[in-house]
PDB file of N, CA, C and O in Angstrom, chain B, residues numbered from 101:
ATOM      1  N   UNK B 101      78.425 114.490  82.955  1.00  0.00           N
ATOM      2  CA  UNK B 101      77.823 113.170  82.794  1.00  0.00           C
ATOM      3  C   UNK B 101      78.754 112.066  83.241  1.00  0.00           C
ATOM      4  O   UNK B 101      78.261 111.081  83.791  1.00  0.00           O
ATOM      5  N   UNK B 102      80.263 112.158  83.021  1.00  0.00           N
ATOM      6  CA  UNK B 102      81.099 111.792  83.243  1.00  0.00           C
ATOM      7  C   UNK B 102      81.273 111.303  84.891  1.00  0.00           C
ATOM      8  O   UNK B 102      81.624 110.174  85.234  1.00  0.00           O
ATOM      9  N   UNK B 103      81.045 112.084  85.528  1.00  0.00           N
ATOM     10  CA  UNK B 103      81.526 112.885  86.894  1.00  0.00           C
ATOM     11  C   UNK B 103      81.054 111.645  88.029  1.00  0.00           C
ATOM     12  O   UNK B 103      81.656 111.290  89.042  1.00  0.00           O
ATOM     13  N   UNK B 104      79.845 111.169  87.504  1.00  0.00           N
ATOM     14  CA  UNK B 104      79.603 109.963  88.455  1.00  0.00           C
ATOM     15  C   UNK B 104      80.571 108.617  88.933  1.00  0.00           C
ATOM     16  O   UNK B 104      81.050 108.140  89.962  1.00  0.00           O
ATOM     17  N   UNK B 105      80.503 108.279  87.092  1.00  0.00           N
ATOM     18  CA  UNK B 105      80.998 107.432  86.822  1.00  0.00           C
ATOM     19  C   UNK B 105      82.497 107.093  87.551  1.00  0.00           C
ATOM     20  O   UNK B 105      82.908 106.100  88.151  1.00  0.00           O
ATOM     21  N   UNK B 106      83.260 108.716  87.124  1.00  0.00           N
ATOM     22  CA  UNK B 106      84.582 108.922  88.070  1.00  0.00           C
ATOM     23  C   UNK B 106      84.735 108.597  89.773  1.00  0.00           C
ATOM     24  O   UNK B 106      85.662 108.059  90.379  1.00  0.00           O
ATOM     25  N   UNK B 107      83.312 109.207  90.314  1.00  0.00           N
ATOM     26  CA  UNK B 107      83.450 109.215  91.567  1.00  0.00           C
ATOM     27  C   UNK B 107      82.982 107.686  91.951  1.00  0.00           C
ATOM     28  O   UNK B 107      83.171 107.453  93.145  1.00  0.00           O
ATOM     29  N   UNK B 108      82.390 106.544  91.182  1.00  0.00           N
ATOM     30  CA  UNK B 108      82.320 105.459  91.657  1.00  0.00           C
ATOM     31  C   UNK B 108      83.739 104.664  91.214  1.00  0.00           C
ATOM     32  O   UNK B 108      84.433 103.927  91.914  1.00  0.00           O
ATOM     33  N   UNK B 109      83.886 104.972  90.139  1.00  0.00           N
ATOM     34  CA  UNK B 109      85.565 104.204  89.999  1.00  0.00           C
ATOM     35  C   UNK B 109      86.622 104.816  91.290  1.00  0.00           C
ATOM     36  O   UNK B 109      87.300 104.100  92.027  1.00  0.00           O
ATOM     37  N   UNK B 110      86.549 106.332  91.329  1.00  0.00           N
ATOM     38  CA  UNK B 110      87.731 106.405  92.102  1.00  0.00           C
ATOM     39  C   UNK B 110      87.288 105.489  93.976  1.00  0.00           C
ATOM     40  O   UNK B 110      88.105 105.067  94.793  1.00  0.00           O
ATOM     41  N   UNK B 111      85.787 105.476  94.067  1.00  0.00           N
ATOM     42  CA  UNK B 111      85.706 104.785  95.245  1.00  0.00           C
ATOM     43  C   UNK B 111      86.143 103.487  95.274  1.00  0.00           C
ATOM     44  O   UNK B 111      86.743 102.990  96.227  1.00  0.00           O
ATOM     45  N   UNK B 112      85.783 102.778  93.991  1.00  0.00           N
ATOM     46  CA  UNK B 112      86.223 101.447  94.002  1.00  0.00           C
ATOM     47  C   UNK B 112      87.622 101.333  94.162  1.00  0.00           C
ATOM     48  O   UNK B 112      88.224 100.423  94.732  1.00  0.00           O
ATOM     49  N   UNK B 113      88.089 102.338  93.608  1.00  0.00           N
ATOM     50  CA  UNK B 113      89.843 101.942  93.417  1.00  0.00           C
ATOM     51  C   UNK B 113      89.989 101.990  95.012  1.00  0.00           C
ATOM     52  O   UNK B 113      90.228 100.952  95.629  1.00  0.00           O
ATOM     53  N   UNK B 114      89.843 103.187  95.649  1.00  0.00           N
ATOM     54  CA  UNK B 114      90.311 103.210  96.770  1.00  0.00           C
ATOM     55  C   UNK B 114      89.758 102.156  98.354  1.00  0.00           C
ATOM     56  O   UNK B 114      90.227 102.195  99.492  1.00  0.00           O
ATOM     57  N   UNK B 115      88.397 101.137  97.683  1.00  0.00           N
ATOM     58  CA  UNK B 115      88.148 100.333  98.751  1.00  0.00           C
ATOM     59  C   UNK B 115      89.149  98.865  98.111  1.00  0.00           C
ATOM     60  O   UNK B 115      89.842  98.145  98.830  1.00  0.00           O
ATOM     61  N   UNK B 116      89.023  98.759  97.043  1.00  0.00           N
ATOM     62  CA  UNK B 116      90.281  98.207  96.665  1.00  0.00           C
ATOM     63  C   UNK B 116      91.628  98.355  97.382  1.00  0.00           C
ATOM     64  O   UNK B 116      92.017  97.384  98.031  1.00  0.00           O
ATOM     65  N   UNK B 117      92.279  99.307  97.343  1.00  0.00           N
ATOM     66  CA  UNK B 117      93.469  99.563  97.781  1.00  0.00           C
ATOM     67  C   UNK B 117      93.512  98.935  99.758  1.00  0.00           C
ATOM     68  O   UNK B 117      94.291  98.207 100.373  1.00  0.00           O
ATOM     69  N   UNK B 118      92.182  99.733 100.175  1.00  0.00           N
ATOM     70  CA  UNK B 118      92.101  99.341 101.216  1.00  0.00           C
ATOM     71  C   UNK B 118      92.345  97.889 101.021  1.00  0.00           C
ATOM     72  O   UNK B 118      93.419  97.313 101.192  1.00  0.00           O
ATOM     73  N   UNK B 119      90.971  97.254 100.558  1.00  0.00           N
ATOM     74  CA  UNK B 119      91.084  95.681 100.615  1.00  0.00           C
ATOM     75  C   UNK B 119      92.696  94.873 100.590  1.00  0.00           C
ATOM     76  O   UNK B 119      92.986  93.961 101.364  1.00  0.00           O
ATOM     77  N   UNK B 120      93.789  95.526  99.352  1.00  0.00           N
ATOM     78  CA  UNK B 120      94.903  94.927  99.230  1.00  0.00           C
ATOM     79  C   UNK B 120      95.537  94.898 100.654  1.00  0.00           C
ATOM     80  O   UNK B 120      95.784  93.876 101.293  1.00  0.00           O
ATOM     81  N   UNK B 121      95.799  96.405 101.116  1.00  0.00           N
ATOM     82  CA  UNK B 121      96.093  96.294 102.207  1.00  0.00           C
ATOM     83  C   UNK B 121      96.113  95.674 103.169  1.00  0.00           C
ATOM     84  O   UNK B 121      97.103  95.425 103.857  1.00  0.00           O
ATOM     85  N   UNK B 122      94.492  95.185 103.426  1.00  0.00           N
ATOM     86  CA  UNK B 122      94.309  94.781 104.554  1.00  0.00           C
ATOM     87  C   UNK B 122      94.573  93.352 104.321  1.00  0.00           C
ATOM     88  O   UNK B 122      94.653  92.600 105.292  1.00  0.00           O
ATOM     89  N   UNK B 123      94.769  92.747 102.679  1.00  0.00           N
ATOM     90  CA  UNK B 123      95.271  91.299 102.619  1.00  0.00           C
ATOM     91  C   UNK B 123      96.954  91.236 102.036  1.00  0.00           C
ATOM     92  O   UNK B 123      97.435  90.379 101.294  1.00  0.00           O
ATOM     93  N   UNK B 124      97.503  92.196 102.519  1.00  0.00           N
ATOM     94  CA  UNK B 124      99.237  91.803 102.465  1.00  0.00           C
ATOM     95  C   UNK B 124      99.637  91.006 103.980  1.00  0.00           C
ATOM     96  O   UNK B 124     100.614  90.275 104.144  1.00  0.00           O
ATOM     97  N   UNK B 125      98.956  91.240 104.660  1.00  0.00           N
ATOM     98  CA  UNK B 125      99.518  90.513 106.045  1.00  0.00           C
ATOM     99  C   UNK B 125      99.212  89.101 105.992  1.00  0.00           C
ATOM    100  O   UNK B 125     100.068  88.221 106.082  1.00  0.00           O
ATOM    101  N   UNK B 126      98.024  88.913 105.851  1.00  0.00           N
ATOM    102  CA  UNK B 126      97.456  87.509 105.556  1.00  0.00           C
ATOM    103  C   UNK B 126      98.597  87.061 104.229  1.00  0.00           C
ATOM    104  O   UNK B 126      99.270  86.036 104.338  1.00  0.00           O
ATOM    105  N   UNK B 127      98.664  87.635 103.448  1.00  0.00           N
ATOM    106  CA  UNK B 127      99.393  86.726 102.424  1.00  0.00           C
ATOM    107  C   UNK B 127     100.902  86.765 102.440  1.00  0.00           C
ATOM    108  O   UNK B 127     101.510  86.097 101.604  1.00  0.00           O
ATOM    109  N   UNK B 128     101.626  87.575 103.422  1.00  0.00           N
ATOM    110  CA  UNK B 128     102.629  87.257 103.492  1.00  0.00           C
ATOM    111  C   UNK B 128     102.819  86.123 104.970  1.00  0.00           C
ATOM    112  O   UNK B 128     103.792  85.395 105.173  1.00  0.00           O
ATOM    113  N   UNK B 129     101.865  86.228 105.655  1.00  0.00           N
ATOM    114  CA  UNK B 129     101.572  85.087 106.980  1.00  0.00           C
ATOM    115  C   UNK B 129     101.644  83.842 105.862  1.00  0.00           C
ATOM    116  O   UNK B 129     102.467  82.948 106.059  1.00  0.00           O
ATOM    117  N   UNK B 130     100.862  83.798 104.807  1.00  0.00           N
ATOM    118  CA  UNK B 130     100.550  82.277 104.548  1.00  0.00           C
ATOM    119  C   UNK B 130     101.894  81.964 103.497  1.00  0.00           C
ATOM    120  O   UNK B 130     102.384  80.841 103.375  1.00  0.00           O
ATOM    121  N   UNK B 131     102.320  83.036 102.859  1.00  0.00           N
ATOM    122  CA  UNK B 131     103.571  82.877 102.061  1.00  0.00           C
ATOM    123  C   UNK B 131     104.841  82.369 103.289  1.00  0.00           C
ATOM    124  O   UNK B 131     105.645  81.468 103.051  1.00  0.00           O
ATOM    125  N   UNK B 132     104.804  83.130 104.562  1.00  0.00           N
ATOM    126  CA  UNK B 132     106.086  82.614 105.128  1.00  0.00           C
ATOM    127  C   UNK B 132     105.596  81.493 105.894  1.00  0.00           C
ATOM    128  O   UNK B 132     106.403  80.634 106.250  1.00  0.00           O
ATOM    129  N   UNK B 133     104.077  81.368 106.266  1.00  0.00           N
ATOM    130  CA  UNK B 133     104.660  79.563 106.928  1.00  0.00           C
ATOM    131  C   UNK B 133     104.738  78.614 105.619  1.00  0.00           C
ATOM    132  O   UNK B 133     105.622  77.757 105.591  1.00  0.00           O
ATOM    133  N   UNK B 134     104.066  78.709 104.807  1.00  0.00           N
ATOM    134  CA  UNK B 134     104.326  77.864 103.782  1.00  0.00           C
ATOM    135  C   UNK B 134     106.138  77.929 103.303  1.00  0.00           C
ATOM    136  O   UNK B 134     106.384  77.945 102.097  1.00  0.00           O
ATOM    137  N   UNK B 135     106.405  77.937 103.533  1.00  0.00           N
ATOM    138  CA  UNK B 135     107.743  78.730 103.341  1.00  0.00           C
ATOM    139  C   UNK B 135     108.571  77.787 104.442  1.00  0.00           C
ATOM    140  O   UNK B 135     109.583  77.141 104.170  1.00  0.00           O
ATOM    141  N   UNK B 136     107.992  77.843 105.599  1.00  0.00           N
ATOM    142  CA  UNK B 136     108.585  77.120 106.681  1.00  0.00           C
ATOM    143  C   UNK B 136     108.074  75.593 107.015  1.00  0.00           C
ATOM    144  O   UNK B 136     108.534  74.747 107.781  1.00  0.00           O
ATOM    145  N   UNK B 137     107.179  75.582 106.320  1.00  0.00           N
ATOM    146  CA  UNK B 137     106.812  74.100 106.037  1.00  0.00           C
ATOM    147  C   UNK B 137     107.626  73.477 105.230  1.00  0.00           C
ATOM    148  O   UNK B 137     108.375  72.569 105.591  1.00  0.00           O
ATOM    149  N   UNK B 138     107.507  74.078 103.676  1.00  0.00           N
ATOM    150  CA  UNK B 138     108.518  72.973 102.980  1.00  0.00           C
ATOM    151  C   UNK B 138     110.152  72.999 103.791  1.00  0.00           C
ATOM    152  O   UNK B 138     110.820  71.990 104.018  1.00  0.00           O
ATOM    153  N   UNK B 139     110.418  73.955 104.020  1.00  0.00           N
ATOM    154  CA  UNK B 139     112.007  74.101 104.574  1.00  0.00           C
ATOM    155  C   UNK B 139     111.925  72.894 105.707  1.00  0.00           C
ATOM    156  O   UNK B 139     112.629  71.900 105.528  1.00  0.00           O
ATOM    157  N   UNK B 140     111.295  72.955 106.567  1.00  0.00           N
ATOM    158  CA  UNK B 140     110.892  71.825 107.830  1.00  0.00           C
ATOM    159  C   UNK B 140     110.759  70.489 106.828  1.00  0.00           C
ATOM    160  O   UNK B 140     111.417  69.485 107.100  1.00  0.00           O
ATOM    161  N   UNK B 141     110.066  70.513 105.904  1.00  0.00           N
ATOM    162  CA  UNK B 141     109.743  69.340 105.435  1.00  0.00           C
ATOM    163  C   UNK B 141     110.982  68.951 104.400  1.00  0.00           C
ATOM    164  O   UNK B 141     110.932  67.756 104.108  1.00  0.00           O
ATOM    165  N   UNK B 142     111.865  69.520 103.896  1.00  0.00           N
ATOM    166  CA  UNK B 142     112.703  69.549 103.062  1.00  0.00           C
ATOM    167  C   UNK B 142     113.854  68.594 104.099  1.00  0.00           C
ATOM    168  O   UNK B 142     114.532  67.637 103.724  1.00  0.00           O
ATOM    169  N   UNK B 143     113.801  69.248 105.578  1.00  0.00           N
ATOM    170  CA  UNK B 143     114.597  68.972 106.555  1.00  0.00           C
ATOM    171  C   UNK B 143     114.945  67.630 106.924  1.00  0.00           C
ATOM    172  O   UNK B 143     115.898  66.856 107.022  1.00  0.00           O
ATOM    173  N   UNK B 144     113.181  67.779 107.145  1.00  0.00           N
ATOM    174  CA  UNK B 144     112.717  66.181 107.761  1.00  0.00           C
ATOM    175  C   UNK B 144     113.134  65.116 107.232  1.00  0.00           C
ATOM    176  O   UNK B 144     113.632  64.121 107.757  1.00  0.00           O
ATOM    177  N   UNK B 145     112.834  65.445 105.764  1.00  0.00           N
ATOM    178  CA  UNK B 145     113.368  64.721 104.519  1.00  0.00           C
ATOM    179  C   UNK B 145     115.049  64.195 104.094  1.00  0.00           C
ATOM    180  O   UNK B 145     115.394  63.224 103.421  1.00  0.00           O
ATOM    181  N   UNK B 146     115.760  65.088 104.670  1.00  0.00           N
ATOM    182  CA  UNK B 146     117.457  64.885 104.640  1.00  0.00           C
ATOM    183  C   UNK B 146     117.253  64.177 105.383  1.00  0.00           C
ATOM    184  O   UNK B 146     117.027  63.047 104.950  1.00  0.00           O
ATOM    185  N   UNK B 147     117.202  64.358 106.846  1.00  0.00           N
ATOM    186  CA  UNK B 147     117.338  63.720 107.929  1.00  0.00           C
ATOM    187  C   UNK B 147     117.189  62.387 107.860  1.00  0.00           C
ATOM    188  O   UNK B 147     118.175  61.692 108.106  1.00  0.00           O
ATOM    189  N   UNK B 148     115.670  61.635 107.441  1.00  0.00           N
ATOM    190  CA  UNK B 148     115.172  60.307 106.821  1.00  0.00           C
ATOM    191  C   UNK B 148     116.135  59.903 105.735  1.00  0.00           C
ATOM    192  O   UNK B 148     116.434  58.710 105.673  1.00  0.00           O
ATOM    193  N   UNK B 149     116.654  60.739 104.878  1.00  0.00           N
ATOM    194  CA  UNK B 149     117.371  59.781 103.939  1.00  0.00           C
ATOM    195  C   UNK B 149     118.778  59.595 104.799  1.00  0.00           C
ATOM    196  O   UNK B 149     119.281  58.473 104.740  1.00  0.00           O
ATOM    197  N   UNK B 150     119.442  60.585 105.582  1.00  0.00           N
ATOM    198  CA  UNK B 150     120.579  60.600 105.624  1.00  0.00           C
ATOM    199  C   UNK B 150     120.477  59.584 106.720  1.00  0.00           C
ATOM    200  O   UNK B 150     121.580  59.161 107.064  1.00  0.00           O
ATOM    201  N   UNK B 151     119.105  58.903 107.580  1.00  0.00           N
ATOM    202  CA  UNK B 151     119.404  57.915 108.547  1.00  0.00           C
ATOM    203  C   UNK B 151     119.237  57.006 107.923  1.00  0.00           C
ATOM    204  O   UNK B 151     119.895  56.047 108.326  1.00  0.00           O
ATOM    205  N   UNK B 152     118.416  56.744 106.761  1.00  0.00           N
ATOM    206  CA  UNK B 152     118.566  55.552 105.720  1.00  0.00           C
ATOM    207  C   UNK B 152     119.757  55.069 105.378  1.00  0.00           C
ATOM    208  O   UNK B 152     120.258  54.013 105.765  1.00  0.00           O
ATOM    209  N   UNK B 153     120.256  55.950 104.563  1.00  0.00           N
ATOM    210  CA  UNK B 153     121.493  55.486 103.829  1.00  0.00           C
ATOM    211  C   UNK B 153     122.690  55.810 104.960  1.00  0.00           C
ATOM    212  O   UNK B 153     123.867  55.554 104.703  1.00  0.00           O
TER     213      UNK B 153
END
C-alpha cells in the first residue's frame, strides 16, 4: 500500500535534485556578479571619496 506512495516521493526527490542542479549555475552566476557589483561599487566609492577629500 505503501509502495506508491514511495515511488512518487522517490520521483519527486529525484526531479528535485535534478531541478537543484540545474539551478546551482544560475545561482552561483547571480551570487558572483552580485559579488562583483558591490566590489566595483565599493571601488567606485573609494575612488569618489578619495577624489573628494
Amino acid at each position: 500500500m505503501i509502495e506508491p506512495y514511495l515511488e512518487v516521493a522517490g520521483f519527486l526527490h529525484v526531479s528535485l535534485m535534478l531541478k537543484a542542479v540545474n539551478w546551482i549555475p544560475h545561482l552561483l552566476a547571480c551570487c558572483s556578479v552580485h559579488q562583483w557589483m558591490s566590489q566595483s561599487l565599493q571601488d567606485q566609492w573609494s575612488l569618489t571619496i578619495g577624489a573628494t577629500f
